[in-house]
Backbone as a ProteinNet text record, in pm:
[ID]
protein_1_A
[PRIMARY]
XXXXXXXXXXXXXXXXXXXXXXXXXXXXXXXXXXXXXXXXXXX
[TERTIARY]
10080.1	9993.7	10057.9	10219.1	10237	10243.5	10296.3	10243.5	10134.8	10043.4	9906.1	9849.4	9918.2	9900.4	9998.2	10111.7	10178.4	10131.9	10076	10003	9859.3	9822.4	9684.1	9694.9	9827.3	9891.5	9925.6	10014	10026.9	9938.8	9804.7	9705.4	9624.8	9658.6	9609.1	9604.8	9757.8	9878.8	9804.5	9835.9	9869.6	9718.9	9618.9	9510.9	9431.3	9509.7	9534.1	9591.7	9730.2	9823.5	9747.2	9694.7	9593.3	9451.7	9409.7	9302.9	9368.2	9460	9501.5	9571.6	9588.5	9663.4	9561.5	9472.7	9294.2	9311	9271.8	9250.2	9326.9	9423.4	9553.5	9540.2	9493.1	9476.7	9380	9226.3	9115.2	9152.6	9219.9	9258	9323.6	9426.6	9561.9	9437.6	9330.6	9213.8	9143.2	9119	8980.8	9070.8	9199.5	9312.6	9332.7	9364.9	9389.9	9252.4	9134.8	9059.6	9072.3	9053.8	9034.9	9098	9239.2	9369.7	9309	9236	9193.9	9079.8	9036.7	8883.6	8961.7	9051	9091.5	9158.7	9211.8	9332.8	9208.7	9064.5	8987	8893	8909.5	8811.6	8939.9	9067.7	9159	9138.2	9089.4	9121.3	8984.3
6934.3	7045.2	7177.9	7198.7	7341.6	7331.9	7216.8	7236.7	7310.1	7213.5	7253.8	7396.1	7466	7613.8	7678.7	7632.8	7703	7740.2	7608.7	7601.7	7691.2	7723	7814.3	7957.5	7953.7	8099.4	8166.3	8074.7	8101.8	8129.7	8046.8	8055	8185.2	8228.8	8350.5	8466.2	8457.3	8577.9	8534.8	8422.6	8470.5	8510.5	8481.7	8523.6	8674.3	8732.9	8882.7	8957.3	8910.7	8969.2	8951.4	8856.4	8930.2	8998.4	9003.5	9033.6	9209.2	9223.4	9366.2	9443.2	9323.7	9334.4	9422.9	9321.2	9368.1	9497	9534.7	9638.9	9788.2	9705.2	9851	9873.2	9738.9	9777.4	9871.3	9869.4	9878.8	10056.5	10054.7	10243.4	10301.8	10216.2	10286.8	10294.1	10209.5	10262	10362.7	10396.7	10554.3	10635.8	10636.2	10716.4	10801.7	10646.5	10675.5	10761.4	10715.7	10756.7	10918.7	10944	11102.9	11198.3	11132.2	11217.5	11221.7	11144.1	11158.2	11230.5	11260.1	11311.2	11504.7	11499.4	11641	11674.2	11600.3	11645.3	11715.8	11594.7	11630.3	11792.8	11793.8	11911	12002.4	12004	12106.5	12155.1	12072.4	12065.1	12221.5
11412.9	11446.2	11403.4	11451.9	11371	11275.1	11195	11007.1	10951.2	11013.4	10959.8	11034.6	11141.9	11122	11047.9	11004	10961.9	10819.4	10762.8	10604.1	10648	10752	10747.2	10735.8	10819.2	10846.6	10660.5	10609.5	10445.9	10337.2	10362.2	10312.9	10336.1	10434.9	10467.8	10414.6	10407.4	10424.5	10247.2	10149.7	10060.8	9992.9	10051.8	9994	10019.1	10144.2	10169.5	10061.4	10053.3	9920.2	9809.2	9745.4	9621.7	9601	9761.7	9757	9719.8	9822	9785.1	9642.4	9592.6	9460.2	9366	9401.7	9300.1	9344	9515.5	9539.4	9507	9451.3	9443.6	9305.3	9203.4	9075.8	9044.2	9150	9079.2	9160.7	9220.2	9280.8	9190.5	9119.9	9007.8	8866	8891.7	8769.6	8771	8895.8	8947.9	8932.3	8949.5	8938.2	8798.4	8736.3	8579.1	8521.7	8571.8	8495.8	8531.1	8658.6	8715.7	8628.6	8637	8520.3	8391.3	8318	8219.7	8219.9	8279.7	8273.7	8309.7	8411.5	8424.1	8281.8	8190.9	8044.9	7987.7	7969.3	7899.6	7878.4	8020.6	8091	8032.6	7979.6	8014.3	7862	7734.3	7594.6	7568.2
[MASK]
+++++++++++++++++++++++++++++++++++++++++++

């Protein structure tokens, strides 16, 4: 029985960690873009 929470607990954890992975990529993208859009506005 604690195995099989311990394997639920992991499953968890590790499907949190990439959900946030996405999420941190797709922020470091609205990011990137903003900076680019302010260089542009600067030319």
């Amino acid at each position: 029985m604690r195995r099989l929470m311990a394997l639920m607990l992991v499953a968890v954890f590790s499907l949190s960690l990439l959900s946030g992975c996405n999420t941190m990529r797709g922020a470091g993208e609205d990011i990137e873009e903003g900076g680019e859009a302010i260089q542009r506005s600067t030319y």
